[in-house]
Phi, psi and omega in degrees: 000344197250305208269000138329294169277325154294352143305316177299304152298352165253341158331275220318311172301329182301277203321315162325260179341306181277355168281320216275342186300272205321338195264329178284317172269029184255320205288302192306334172306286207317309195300333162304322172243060222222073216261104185261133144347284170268315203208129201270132174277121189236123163245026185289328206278012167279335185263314154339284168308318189286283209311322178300311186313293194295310175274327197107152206312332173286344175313302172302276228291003168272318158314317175305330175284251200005280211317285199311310164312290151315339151285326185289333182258350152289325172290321161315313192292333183102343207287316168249115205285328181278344194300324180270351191270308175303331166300009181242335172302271161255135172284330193264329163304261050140305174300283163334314152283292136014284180267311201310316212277341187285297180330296221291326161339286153340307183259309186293294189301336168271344169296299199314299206333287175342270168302001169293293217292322169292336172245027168251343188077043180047069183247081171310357169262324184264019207262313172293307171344298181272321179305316184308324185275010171262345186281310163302357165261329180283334183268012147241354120348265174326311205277334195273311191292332163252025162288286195304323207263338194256320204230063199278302180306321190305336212251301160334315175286315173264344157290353181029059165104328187302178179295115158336274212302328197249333161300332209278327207274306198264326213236344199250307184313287156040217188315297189340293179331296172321298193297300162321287178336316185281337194279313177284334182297340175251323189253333189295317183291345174273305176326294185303310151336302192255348157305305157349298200283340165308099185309299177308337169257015184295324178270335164308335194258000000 
C-alpha cells in the first residue's frame, strides 16, 4: 500500500512538473509577441515561482534552467533584438546569463520560501509573499550584473554617453520591473492560495 502511494506521488509531481515545463515555455514564447507600449509583458516567473513552492527548490531551479534555455533561443532566433544582438558578441556569455539567471531565480525564491515557511510556523501566504518577490529581483540582478561584468562595452554603446549604472537602472530596468514584481507579489500568493484548497494538493503545501 505505501508503495502504491508513493508511485502514486511521484507520477502526480513528474505530471506537475511537465505541465508547469510547458507553461514556463509557451508564457516566455508568448511574451516576445505580447505588443505593450513601454514594456513587455511576462507571466513567465509564475509558474516558476509555483513550482518551487510546490515541488520544491529543484523544481524551481530546473524551470528556471526551461526559462533560461528558452530565452536563449528567442534571442539565437532574432525574437529578442538586443538578445541577438548579444548573441552575436557572444554565445556562450549570452547563455550563460540566460540560464544562470533563470536557475538562480528559481532556486533562491523556493529556498526563501522554504524558509520563510519555517519561520513563520508554516504560515503560507506571507511565506509566498515574500519568497515572489525574490524571483523578479534575483532574475534581474544576474542579468544586469553579467550585463555589466561581460558586456560593459555593449551598454557603454546603448548609453550613448549617459551614465552605465543609471542607463541600466532608469532606461533598461525601468517599467519591466516594476511590472514583473507586481505581477508576481500579487498573483503568486493568490495563485498558491487556492492550490492550498485543492485536495490533492494540500498536503504539498
Amino acid at each position: 500500500m505505501a508503495n502504491t502511494i508513493d508511485t502514486r506521488t511521484k507520477t502526480l509531481r513528474l505530471v506537475q512538473l511537465a505541465f508547469l515545463t510547458a507553461l514556463v515555455a509557451v508564457l516566455q514564447l508568448l511574451s516576445y509577441y505580447i505588443a505593450t507600449p513601454n514594456f513587455s509583458l511576462s507571466l513567465v516567473l509564475l509558474p516558476i515561482m509555483i513550482g518551487g513552492v510546490l515541488l520544491g527548490p529543484g523544481a524551481g531551479a530546473f524551470l528556471g534552467g526551461v526559462f533560461g534555455i528558452v530565452t536563449f533561443i528567442a534571442c539565437a532566433a532574432g525574437l529578442d533584438k538586443s538578445g541577438l544582438l548579444l548573441f552575436t558578441i557572444s554565445p556562450m556569455l549570452t547563455f550563460a546569463i540566460c540560464f544562470v539567471k533563470g536557475v538562480l531565480a528559481g532556486l533562491v525564491s523556493s529556498l526563501v520560501y522554504k524558509l520563510m515557511y519555517k519561520l513563520t510556523k508554516k504560515r503560507l501566504l506571507p511565506s509566498v509573499l515574500v519568497a515572489s518577490a525574490f524571483t523578479p529581483l534575483v532574475n534581474t540582478l544576474v542579468f544586469y550584473l553579467g550585463m555589466i561584468l561581460f558586456f560593459r562595452p555593449t551598454l557603454t554603446e546603448w548609453a550613448g554617453g549617459t551614465d552605465i549604472l543609471t542607463f541600466v537602472f532608469l532606461a533598461l530596468i525601468g517599467v519591466n520591473f516594476v511590472v514583473e514584481f507586481l505581477i508576481n507579489v500579487i498573483l503568486c500568493p493568490i495563485l498558491s492560495l487556492a492550490l492550498s484548497k485543492t485536495k490533492r494538493l494540500r498536503n504539498q503545501f
